[in-house]
C-alpha positions as CSV (number, residue, x, y, z in Angstrom):
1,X,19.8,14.7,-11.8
2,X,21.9,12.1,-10.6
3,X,24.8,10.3,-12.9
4,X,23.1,6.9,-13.0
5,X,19.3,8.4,-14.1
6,X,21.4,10.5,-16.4
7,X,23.3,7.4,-18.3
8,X,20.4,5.6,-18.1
9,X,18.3,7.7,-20.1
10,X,21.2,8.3,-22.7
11,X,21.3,4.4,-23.5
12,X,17.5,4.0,-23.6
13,X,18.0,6.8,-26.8
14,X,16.3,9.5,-24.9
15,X,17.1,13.2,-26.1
16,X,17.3,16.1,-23.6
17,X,14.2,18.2,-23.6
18,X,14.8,21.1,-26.0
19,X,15.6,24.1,-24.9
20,X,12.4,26.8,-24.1
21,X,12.3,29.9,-26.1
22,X,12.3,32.8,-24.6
23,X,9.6,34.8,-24.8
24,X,10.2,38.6,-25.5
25,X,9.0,40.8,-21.8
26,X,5.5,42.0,-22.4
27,X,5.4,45.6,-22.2
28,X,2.6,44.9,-18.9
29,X,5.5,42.4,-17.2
30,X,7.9,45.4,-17.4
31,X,5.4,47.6,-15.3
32,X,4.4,44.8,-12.9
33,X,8.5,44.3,-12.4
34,X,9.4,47.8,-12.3
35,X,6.7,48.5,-9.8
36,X,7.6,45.3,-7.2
37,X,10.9,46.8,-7.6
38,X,9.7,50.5,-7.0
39,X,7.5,48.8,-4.1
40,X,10.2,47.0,-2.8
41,X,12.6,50.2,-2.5
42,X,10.0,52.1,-0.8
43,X,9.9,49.3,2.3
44,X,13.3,49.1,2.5
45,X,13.2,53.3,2.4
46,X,10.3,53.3,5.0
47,X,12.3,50.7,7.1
48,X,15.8,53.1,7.6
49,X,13.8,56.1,8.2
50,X,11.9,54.3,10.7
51,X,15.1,53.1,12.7
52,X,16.4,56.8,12.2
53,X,13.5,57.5,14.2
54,X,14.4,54.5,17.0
55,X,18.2,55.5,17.1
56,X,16.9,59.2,17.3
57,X,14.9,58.6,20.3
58,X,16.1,55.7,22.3
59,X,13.6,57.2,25.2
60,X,10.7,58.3,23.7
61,X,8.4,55.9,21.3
62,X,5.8,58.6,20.0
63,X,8.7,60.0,17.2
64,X,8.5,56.4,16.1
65,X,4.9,55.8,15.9
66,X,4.4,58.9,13.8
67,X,7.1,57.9,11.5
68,X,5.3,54.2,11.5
69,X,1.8,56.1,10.7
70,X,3.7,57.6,7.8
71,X,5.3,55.4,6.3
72,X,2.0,53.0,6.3
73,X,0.1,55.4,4.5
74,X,2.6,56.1,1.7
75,X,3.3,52.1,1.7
76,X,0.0,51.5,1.4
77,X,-0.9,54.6,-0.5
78,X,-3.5,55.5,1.6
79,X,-5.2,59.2,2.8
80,X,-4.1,58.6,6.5
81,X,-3.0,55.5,8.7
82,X,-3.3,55.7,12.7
83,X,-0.9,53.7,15.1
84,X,-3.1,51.7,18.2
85,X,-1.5,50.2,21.3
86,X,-2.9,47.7,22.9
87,X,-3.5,48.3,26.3
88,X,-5.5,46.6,29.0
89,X,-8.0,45.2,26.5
90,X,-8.2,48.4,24.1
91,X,-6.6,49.6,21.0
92,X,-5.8,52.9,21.9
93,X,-4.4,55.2,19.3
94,X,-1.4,56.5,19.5
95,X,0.3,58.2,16.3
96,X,-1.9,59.8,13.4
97,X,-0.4,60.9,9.2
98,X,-2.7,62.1,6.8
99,X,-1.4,62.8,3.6
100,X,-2.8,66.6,3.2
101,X,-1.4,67.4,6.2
102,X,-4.5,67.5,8.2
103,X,-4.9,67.2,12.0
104,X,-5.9,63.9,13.5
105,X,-9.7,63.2,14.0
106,X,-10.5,62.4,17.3
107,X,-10.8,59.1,17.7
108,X,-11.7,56.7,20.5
109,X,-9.9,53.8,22.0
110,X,-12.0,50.2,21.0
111,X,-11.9,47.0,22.6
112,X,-9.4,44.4,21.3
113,X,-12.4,42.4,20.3
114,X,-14.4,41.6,17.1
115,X,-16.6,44.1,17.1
116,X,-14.4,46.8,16.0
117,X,-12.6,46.5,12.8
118,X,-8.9,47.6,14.3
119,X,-10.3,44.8,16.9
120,X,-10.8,42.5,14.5
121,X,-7.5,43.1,12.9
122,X,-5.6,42.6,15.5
123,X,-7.5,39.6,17.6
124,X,-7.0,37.5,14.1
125,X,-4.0,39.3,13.1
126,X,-4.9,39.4,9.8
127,X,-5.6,42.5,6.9
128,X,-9.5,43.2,7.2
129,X,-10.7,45.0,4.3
130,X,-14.0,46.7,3.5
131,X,-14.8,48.6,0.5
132,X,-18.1,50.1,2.4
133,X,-18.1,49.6,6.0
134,X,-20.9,51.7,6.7
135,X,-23.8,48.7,6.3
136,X,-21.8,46.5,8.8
137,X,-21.9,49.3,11.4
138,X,-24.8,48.0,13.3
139,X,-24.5,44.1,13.0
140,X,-20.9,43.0,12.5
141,X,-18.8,46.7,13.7
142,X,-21.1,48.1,16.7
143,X,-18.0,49.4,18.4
144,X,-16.6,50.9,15.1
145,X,-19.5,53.3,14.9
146,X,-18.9,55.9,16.8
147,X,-15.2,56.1,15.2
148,X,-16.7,55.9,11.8
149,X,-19.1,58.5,12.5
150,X,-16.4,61.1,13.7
151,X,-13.9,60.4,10.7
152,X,-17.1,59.7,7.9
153,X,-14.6,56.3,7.0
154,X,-16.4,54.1,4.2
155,X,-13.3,51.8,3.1
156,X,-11.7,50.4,5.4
C-alpha cells in the first residue's frame, strides 16, 4: 500500500483490519500436505534416477525409457506404464514396467490419431482418462481394440 492511501485512511479514522485468527491444522490438511510433500519428493526422486539413466547411457535411449516406464507407474501408482515413440505417424512402444514384475504384453504400434487412446493423448496432448474403456472400443477407440484385447485393459 502506498504512503499517501496509507495516511489517507489514518485521517479519515479508519482502523487496520484486525488481525485473522489462525485456525488450528485440521488433522485431514496434515495428510493432504504431508502427502504433496511425499508426492513432491517422489518426482524430484523419479527425476535424478532418470538422468542417472541419461548420464549412464549417453548412446543408448532404451535404459532411459525403461527407467521413464518406471518411474510413471510408481508416480502415478499405476499396475504398468508403456513408453511410445512417435514415428512416421504411429505410437510405437518402446519401454514396458509392470509393478509385479511381469513381462510386457505384446502390444501393437497405433496411429497418432484419435482413434486410439495413446493417439488421442498425444494428438491433443492432454491426460485421457477412462474408468471403462471397453464400451468405447467400437465407436470412439476402433484402433485401441485389438491392444485392449491382448492386455484385457478396462481403465485407462
Amino acid at each position: 500500500m502506498d504512503r499517501v492511501a496509507k495516511s489517507a485512511r489514518i485521517r479519515a479514522g479508519a482502523k487496520a483490519p484486525a488481525a485473522r485468527s489462525a485456525r488450528p491444522p485440521v488433522a485431514a490438511d496434515d495428510r493432504t500436505v504431508a502427502q504433496r510433500l511425499a508426492d513432491a519428493l517422489a518426482r524430484q526422486a523419479a527425476t535424478a534416477e532418470i538422468l542417472r539413466a541419461m548420464a549412464a547411457s549417453p548412446t543408448d535411449a532404451q535404459p532411459v525409457m525403461h527407467a521413464v516406464a518406471e518411474h510413471a507407474a510408481r508416480l502415478c501408482r499405476a499396475e504398468f506404464a508403456r513408453v511410445f515413440i512417435a514415428d512416421a505417424g504411429l505410437l510405437r512402444p518402446r519401454a514396458h514396467y509392470a509393478s509385479d514384475g511381469s513381462a510386457a504384453t505384446p502390444v501393437y504400434a497405433v496411429p497418432m490419431q484419435r482413434t486410439s487412446i495413446s493417439g488421442q493423448a498425444a494428438v491433443d496432448r492432454a491426460t485421457v482418462h477412462h474408468a471403462d474403456v471397453v464400451p468405447l472400443l467400437e465407436s470412439e477407440y476402433p484402433d485401441a481394440r485389438e491392444n485392449a484385447r491382448e492386455t484385457g485393459l478396462r481403465a485407462v
